[in-house]
Jmol script that loads the backbone (N, CA, C; Angstrom):
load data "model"
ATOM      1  N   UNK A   1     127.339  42.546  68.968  1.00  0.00           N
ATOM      2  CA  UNK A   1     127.991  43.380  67.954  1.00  0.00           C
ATOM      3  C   UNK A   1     127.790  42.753  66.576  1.00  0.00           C
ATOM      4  N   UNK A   2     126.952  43.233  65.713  1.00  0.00           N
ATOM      5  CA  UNK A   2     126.734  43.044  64.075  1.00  0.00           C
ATOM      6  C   UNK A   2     128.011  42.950  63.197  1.00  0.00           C
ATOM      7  N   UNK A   3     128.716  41.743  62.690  1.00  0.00           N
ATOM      8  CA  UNK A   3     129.434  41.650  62.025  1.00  0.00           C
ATOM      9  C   UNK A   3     129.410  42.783  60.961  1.00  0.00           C
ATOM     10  N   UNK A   4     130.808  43.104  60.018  1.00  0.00           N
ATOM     11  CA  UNK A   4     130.610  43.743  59.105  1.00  0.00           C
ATOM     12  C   UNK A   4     132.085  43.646  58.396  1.00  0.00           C
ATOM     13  N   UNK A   5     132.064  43.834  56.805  1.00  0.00           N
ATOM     14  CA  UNK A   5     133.112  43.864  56.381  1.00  0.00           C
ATOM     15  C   UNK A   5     133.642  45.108  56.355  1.00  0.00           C
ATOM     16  N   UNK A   6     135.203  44.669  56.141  1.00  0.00           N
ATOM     17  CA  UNK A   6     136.015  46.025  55.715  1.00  0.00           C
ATOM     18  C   UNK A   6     137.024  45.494  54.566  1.00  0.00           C
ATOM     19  N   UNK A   7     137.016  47.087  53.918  1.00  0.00           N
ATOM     20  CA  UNK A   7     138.381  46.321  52.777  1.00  0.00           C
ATOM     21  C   UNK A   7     139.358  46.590  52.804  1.00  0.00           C
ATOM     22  N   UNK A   8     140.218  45.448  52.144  1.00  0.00           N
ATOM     23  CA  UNK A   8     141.518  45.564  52.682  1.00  0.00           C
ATOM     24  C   UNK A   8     142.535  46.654  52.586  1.00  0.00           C
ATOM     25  N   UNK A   9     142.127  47.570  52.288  1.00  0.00           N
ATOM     26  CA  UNK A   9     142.718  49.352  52.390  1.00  0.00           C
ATOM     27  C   UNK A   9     142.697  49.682  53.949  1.00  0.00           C
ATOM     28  N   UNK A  10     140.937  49.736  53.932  1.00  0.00           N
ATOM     29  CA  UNK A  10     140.744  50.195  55.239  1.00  0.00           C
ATOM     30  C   UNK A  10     141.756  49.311  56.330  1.00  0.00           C
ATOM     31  N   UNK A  11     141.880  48.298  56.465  1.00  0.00           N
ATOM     32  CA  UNK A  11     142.219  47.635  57.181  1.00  0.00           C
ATOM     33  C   UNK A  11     143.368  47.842  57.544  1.00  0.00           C
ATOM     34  N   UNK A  12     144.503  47.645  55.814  1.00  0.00           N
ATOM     35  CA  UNK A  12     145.861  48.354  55.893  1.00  0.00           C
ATOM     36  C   UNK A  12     146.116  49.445  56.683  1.00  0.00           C
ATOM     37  N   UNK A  13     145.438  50.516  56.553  1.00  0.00           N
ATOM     38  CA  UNK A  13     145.014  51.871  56.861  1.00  0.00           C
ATOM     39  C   UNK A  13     144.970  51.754  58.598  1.00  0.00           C
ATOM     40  N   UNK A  14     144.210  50.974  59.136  1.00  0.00           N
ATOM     41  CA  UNK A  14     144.025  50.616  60.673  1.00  0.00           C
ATOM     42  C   UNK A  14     145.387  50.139  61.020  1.00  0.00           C
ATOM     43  N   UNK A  15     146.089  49.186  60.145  1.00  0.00           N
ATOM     44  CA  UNK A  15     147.217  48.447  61.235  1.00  0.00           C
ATOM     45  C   UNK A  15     148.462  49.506  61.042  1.00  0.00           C
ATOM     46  N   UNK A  16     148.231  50.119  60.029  1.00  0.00           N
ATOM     47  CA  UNK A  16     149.393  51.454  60.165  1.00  0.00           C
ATOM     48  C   UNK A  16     148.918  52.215  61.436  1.00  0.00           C
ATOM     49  N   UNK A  17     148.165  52.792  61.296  1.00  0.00           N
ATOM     50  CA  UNK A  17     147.785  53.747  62.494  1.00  0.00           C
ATOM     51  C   UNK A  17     148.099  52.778  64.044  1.00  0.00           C
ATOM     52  N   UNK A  18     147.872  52.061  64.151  1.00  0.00           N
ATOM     53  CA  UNK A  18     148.479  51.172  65.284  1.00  0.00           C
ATOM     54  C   UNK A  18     149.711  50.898  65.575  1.00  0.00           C
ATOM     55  N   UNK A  19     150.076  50.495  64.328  1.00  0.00           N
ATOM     56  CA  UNK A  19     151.615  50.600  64.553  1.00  0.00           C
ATOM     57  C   UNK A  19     152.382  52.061  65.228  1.00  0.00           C
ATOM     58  N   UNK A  20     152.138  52.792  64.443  1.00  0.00           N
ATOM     59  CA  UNK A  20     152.914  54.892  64.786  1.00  0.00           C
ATOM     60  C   UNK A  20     152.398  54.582  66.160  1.00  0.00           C
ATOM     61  N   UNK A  21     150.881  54.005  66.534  1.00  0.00           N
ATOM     62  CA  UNK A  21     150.548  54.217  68.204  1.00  0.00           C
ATOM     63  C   UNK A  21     151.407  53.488  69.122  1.00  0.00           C
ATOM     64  N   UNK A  22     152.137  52.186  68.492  1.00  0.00           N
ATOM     65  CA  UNK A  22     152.942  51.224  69.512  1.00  0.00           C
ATOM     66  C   UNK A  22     154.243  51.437  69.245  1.00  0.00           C
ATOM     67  N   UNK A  23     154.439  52.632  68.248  1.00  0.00           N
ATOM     68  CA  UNK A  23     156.290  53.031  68.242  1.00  0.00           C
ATOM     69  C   UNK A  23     156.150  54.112  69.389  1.00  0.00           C
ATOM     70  N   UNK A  24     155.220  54.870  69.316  1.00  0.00           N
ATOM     71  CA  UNK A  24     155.447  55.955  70.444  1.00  0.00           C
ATOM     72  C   UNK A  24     155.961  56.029  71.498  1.00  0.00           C
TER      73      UNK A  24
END
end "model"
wireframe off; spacefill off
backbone 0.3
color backbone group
């Protein structure tokens, strides 16, 4: 798997969406 960056929006953006998935 090819490393790659992300910025820290996107990222923010990912651990929200995870979170709403592990309150469910």
């Amino acid at each position: 798997m090819a490393p790659y960056r992300m910025s820290a929006a996107e990222l923010e953006k990912l651990k929200e969406q995870l979170e709403e998935l592990l309150e469910k």
